[in-house]
VMD Tcl script that draws the C-alpha trace (Angstrom):
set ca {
  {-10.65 37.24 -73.59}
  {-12.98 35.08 -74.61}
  {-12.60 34.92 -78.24}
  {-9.02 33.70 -77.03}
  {-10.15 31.51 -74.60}
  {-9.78 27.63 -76.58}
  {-6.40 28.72 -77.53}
  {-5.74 28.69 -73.98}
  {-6.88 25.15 -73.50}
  {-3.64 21.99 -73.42}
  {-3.41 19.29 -76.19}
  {-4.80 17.28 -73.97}
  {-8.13 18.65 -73.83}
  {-8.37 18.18 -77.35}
  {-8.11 14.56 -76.80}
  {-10.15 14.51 -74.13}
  {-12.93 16.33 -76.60}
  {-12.19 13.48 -79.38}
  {-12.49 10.79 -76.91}
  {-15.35 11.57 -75.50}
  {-17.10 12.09 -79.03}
  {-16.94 8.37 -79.32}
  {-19.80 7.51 -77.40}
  {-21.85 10.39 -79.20}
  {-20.88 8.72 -82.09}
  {-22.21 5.28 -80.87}
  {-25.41 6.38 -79.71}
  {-25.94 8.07 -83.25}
  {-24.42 5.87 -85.42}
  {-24.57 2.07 -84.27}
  {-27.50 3.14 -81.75}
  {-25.70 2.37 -78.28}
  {-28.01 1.51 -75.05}
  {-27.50 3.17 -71.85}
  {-25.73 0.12 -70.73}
  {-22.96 0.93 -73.19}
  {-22.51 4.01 -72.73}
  {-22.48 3.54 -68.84}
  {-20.27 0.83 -69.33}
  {-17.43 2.96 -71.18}
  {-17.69 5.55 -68.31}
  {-16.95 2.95 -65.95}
  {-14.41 1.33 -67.49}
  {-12.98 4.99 -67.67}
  {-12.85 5.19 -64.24}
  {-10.64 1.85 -64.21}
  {-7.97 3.51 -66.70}
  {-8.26 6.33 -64.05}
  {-7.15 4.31 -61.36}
  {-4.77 2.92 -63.75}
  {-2.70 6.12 -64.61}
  {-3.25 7.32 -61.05}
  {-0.38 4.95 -60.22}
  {1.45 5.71 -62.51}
  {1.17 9.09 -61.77}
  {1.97 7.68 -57.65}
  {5.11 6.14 -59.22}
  {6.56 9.09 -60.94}
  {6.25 11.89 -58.28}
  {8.68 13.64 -56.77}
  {11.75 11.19 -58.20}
  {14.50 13.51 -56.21}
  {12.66 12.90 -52.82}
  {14.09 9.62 -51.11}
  {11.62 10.03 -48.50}
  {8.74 9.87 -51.08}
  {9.88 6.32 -51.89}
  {8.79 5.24 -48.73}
  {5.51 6.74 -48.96}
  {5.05 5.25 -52.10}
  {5.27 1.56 -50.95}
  {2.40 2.30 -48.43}
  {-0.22 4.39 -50.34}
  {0.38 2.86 -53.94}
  {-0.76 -0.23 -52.61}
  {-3.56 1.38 -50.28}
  {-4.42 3.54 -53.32}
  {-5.21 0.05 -55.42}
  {-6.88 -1.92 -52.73}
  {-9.52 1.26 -51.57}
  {-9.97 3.03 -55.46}
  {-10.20 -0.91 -56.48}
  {-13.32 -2.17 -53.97}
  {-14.72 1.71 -54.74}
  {-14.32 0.87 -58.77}
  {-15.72 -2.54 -58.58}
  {-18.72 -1.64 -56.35}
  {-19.91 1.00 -59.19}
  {-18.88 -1.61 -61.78}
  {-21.83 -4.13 -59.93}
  {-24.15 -0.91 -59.69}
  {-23.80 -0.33 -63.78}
  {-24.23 -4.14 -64.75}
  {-26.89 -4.65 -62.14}
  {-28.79 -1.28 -62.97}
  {-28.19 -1.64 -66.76}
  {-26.71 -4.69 -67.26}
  {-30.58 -6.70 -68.19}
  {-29.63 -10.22 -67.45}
  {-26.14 -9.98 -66.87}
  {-26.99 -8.59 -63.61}
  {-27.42 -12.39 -62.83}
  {-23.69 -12.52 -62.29}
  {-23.15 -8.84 -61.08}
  {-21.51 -9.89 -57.49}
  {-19.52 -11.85 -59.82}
  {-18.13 -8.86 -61.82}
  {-14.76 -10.35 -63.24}
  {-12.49 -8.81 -66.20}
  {-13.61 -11.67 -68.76}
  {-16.89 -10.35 -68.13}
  {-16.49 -6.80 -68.70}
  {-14.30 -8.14 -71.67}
  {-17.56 -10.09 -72.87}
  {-19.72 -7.15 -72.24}
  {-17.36 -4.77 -74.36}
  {-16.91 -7.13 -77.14}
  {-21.22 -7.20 -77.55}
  {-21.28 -3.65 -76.89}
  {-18.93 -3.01 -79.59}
  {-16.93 -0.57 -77.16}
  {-13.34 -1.61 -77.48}
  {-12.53 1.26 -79.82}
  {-14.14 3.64 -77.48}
  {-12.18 2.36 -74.70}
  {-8.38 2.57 -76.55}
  {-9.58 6.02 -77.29}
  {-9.91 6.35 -73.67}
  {-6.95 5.15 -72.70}
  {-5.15 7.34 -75.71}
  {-6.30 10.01 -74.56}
  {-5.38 9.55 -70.85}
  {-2.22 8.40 -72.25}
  {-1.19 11.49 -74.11}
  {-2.57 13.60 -70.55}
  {0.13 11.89 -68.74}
  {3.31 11.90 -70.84}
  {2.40 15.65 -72.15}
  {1.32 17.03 -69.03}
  {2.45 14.71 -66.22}
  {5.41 14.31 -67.29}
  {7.07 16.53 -70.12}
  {5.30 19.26 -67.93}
  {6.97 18.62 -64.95}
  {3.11 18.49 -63.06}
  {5.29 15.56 -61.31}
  {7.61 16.93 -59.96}
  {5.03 19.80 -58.36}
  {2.61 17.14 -57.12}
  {2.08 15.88 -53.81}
  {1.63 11.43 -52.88}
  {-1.32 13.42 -50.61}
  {-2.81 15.13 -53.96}
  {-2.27 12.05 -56.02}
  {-4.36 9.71 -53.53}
  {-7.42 12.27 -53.40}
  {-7.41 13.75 -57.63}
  {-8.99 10.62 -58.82}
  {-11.82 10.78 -56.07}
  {-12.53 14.57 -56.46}
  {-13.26 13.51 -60.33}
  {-14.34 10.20 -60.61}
  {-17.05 10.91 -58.14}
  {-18.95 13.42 -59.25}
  {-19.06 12.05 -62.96}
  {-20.29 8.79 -61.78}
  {-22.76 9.64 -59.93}
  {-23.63 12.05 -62.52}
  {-23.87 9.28 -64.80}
  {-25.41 6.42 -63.00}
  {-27.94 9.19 -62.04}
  {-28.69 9.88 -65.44}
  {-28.79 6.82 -67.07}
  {-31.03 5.29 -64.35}
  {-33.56 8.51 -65.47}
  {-33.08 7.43 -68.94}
  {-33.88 4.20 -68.81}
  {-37.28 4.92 -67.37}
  {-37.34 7.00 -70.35}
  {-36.74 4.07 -72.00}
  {-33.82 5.56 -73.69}
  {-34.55 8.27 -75.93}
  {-31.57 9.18 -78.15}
  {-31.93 13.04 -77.29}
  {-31.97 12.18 -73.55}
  {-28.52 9.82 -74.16}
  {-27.05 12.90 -75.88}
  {-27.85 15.01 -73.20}
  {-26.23 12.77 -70.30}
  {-23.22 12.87 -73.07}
  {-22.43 16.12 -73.12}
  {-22.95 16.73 -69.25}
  {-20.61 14.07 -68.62}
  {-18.16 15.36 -71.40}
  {-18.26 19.13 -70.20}
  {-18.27 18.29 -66.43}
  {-14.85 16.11 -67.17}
  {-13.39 19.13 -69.81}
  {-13.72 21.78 -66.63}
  {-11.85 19.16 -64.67}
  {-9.64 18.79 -66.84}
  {-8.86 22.37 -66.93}
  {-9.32 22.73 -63.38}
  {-6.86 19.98 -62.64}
  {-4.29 21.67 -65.24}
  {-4.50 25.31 -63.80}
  {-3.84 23.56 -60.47}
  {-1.12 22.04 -61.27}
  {1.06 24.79 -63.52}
  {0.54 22.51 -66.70}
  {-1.58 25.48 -68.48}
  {0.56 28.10 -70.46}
  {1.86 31.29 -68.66}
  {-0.62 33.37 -69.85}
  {-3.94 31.33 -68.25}
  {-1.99 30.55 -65.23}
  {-0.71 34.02 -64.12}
  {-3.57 34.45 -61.88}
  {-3.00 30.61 -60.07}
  {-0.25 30.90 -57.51}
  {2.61 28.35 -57.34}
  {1.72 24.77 -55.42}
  {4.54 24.25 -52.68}
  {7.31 21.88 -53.51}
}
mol new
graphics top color blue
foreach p $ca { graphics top sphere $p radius 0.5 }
foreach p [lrange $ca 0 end-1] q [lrange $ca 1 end] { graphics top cylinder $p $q radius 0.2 }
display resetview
């Protein structure tokens, strides 16, 4: 069972494994801070949000009444996961940000743009959003995970994930920096980060039918 176990795993996973490599290959290769690396998890957590409504959009297409839910919680969904993103996003730049936490109440998209064009991090971040991408057309949608799916379940998923891995991380970069960032502790926060999200991943998939017949037999069927 074990031996058989990755063949079990979706696509997506894979991509989820390849994107997340990209900060392990910034930290060894063009010798990322803590900063950066924080910086790409947070911005992850904004593409989150992102395909979350998406996600919200999609669901349940035959169920008129859903529309109407939609019109309230999309928009609740992007005012409350928007104030919680933007609070972490003045935590990271004023924890890591070194004197860019001078303007960390006045955390705007050209300066996380600025701050990812220094960093070097816009590759990392399209492999992000690739990756996310692929998760939601393969599984989302050419899985039918939308049509299973509840507005309810869409409103807390992001939460449930985003929250553990960011404190997770903020946590652990905060240790590292008193460190004063030692490329074996960076790698370590890396992979917790990376295998914390992959058994989300998973978990998430299981949950909603998206994982083949054979590692879902044991997972009953979510309501319609």
């Amino acid at each position: 069972m074990t031996a058989n176990g990755p063949r079990r795993w979706p696509p997506s996973a894979v991509f989820l494994l390849l994107a997340n490599a990209a900060p392990l290959a910034g930290v060894l290769l063009h010798h990322w801070t803590v900063f950066a690396v924080v910086l790409l998890y947070w911005c992850e957590n904004v593409i989150v949000g992102g395909f979350n409504v998406l996600r919200m959009l999609v669901a349940k297409p035959q169920e008129s009444l859903a529309w109407l839910g939609k019109a309230f919680l999309i928009p609740f969904f992007c005012v409350h996961y928007g104030m919680f993103t933007f609070v972490h996003g003045v935590l990271v730049f004023a924890l890591f940000g070194g004197t860019r936490a001078h303007s960390g109440f006045g955390l705007s998209v050209p300066v996380v743009l600025t701050a990812l064009r220094e960093q070097g991090l816009v590759w990392a971040v399209v492999a992000l959003i690739v990756s996310h991408a692929f998760s939601f057309f393969h599984n989302y949608v050419a899985g039918g995970e939308y049509l299973r799916i509840s507005l309810q379940q869409l409103m807390a998923q992001p939460y449930a994930r985003v929250v553990v891995l960011h404190v997770a991380v903020l946590f652990g970069g905060w240790v590292i920096l008193a460190l004063g960032s030692p490329v074996g502790a960076l790698i370590i926060l890396i992979a917790l980060k990376t295998s914390l999200d992959l058994r989300a991943h998973l978990a998430e998939r299981r949950k909603l039918g998206g994982a083949p017949p054979s590692a879902a037999e044991a997972v009953p069927t979510a309501p319609a």
